[in-house]
C-alpha positions in Angstrom: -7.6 -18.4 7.0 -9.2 -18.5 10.2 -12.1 -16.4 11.2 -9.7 -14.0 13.3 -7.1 -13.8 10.3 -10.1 -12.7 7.9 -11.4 -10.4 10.4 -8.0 -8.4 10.6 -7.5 -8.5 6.7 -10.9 -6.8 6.3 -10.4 -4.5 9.2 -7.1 -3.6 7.5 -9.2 -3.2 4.2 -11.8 -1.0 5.9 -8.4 1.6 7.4 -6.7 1.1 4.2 -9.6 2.5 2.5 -9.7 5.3 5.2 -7.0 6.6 4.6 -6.8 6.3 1.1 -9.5 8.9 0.8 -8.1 10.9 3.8 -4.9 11.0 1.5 -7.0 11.6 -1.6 -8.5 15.0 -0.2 -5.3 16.3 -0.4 -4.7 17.7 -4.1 -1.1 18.1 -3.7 0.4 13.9 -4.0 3.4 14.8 -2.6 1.9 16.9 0.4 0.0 14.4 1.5 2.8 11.5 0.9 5.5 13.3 3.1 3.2 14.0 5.7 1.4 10.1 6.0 5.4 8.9 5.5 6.8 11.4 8.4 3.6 10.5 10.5 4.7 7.1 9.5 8.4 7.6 11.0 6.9 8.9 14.4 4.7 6.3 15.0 7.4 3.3 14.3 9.9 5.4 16.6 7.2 5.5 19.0 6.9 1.3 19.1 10.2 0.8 18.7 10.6 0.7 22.8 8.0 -1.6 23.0 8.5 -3.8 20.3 11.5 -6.7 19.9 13.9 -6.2 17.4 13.3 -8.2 14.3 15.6 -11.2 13.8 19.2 -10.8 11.9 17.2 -12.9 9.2 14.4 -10.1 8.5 16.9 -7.3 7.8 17.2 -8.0 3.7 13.8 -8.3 3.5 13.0 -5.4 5.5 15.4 -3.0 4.0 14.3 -4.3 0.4 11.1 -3.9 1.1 11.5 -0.1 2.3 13.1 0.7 -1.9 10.1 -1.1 -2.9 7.6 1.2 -1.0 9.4 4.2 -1.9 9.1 3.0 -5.2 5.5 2.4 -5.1 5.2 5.8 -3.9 6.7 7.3 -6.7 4.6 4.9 -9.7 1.5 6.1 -7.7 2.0 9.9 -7.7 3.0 9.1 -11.1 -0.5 7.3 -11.9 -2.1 10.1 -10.5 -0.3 12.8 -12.5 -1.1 10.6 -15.8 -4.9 9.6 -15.6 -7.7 9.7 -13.6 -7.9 7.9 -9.7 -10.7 6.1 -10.4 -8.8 4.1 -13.7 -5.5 4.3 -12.2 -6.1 2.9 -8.6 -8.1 -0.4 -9.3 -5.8 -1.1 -11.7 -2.9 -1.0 -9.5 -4.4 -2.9 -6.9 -6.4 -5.3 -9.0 -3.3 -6.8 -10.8 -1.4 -7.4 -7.7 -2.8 -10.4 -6.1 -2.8 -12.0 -8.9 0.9 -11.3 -9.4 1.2 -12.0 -5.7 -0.2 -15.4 -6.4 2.7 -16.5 -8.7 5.5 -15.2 -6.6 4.5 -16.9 -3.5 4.2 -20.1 -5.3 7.9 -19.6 -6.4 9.6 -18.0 -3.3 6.8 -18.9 -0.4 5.8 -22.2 -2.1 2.5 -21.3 -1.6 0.1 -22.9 -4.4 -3.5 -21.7 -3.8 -6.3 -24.6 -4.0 -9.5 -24.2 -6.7 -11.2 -22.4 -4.2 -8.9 -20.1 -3.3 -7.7 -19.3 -6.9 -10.7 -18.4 -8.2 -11.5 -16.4 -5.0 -8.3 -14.7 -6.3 -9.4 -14.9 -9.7 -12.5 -13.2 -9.0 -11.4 -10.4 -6.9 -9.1 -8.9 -9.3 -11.4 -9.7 -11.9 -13.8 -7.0 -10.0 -11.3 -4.5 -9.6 -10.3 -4.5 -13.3 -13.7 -4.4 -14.0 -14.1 -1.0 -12.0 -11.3 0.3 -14.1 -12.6 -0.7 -17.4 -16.2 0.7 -16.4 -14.4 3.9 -15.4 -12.9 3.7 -19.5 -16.4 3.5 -21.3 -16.2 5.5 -23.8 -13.0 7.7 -23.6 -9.5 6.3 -25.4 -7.3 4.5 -22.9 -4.7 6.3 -21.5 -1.2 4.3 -22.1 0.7 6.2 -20.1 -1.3 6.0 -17.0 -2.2 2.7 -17.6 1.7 1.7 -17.9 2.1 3.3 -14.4 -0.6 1.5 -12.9 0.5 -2.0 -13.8 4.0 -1.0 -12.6 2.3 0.3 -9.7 0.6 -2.9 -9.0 3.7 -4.7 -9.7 5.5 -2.8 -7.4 2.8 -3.7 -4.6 3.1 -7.6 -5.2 6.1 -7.3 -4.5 6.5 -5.7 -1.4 3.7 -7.6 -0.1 5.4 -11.2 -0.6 8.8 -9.7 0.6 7.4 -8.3 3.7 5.6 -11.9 4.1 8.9 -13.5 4.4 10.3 -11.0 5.9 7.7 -10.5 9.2 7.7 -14.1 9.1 11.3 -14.8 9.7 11.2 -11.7 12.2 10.0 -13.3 14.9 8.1 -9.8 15.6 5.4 -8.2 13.7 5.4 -5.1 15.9 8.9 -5.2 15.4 9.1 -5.4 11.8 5.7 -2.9 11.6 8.5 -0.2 13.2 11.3 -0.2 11.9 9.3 -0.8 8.2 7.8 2.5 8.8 10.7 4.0 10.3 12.9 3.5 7.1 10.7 3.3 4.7 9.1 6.9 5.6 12.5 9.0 5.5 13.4 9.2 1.3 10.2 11.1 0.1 10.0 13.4 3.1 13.8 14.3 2.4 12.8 14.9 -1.0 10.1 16.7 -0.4 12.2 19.1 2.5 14.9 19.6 0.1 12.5 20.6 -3.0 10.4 23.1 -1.1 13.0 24.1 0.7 11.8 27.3 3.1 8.0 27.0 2.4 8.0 23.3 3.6 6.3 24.2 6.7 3.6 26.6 5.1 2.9 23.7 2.7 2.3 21.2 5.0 0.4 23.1 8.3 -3.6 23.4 6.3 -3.2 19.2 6.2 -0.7 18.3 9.3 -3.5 17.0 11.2 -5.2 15.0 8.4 -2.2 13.8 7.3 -0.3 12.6 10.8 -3.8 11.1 11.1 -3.8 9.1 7.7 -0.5 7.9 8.7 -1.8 6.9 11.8 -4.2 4.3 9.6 -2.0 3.8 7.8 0.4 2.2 10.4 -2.7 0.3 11.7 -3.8 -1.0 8.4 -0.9 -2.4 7.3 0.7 -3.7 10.8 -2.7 -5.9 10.9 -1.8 -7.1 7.4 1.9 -8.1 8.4 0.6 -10.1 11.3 -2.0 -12.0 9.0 1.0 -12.6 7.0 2.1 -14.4 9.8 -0.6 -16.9 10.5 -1.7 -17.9 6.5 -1.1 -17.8 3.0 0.0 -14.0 1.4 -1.9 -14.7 -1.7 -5.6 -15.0 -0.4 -4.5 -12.1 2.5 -3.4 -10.0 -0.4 -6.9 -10.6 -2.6 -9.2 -10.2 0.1 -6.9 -7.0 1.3 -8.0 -5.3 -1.9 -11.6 -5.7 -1.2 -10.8 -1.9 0.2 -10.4 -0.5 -3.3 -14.1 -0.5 -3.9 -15.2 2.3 -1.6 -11.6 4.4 -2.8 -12.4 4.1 -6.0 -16.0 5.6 -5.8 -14.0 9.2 -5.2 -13.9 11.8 -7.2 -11.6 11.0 -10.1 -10.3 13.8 -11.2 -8.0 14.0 -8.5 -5.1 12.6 -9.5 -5.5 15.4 -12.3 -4.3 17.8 -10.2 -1.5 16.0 -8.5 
């Protein structure tokens, strides 16, 4: 990883974390989901016009990686209804470079060195480790827990998909749109359809933190995609997570009342 590769994976980590907490002040999960996801839609259509269109090649990845994320949305609101953010999160995110390491060995043929694998190693090691502090004392939650490792499973592997798919894109802004752009329609259709007429009343008190969570969150992962493209997706997805640290330090009784 070269010094301008780490310094967009940790200014990805820093937005990431952003909006994580911008999304976290929002009680209602699925409020603030529909609204980063729609923002999401926007912005993509917006660089659409000035993006190329990714490669023939990129389309299987692209579109399975849009199920995955709307998978991942759905394990998350899930381990936020189930136990508490600050056990559920760093579990989620802590097991997935690791999980990311052994799927880019077998469909990237990536194979970290010692150094890199115990920089791996160690990174999820401290993320656990946040969770398990979080667990002192109290009886471990099963269920939560269950979705959290799903959760993280779910974000290896989107991550090593989108790798191969931004890389055989020949466009990162291009793949960046039209990831957002499909990816962000389900759960706001969802979300329309289940509120029905109060859809707008739910949604105006957050519109502008959420459009601007999306607007991160567009940022934060675009800047991961194009890493993707210029070194390995297991160290990139290890040091990535370094932005779980400050999210986790919120108030954790959120995902209580999601």
């Amino acid at each position: 990883m070269t010094p301008l590769v780490t310094a967009a994976v940790l200014l990805a980590a820093v937005t990431h974390a952003s909006w994580n907490a911008i999304a976290h002040r929002i009680t209602d999960k699925l409020v603030g989901f529909t609204l980063i996801l729609a923002g999401g839609v926007l912005i993509g259509l917006a660089l659409v016009p000035f993006a190329a269109l990714p490669a023939a090649a990129a389309w299987p990845y692209l579109l399975c990686s849009a199920a995955i994320h709307v998978v991942y949305v759905v394990l998350l609101m899930a381990s936020f209804r189930l136990g508490d953010f600050g056990q559920a999160y760093p579990i989620a995110r802590g097991t997935a470079p690791l999980v990311v390491t052994v799927f880019a060995a077998v469909f990237a043929h990536e194979v970290p060195d010692r150094w890199a694998a115990a920089g791996i190693a160690l990174s999820c090691a401290g993320l656990t480790g946040v969770a398990l502090w979080g667990l002192r004392g109290r009886r471990p939650n099963r269920a939560a827990i269950g979705a959290a490792l799903a959760t993280g499973l779910s974000i290896a592997s989107y991550t090593v998909v989108d790798g191969l798919g931004v890389r055989a894109s020949g466009s990162p802004l291009g793949y960046t749109a039209w990831l957002m752009v499909v990816q962000g329609v389900v759960i706001p259709a969802y979300a329309v359809r289940r509120w029905r007429g109060k859809t707008v009343a739910l949604l105006r008190p957050f519109a502008a933190l959420g459009l601007f969570g999306a607007f991160l969150s567009v940022s934060a992962y675009g800047l991961v995609l194009w890493a993707q493209t210029r070194a390995a997706l297991a160290p990139i997805a290890a040091l990535r997570e370094s932005s779980v640290k400050p999210c986790s330090c919120s108030n954790s009784t959120a995902g209580q009342r999601a």
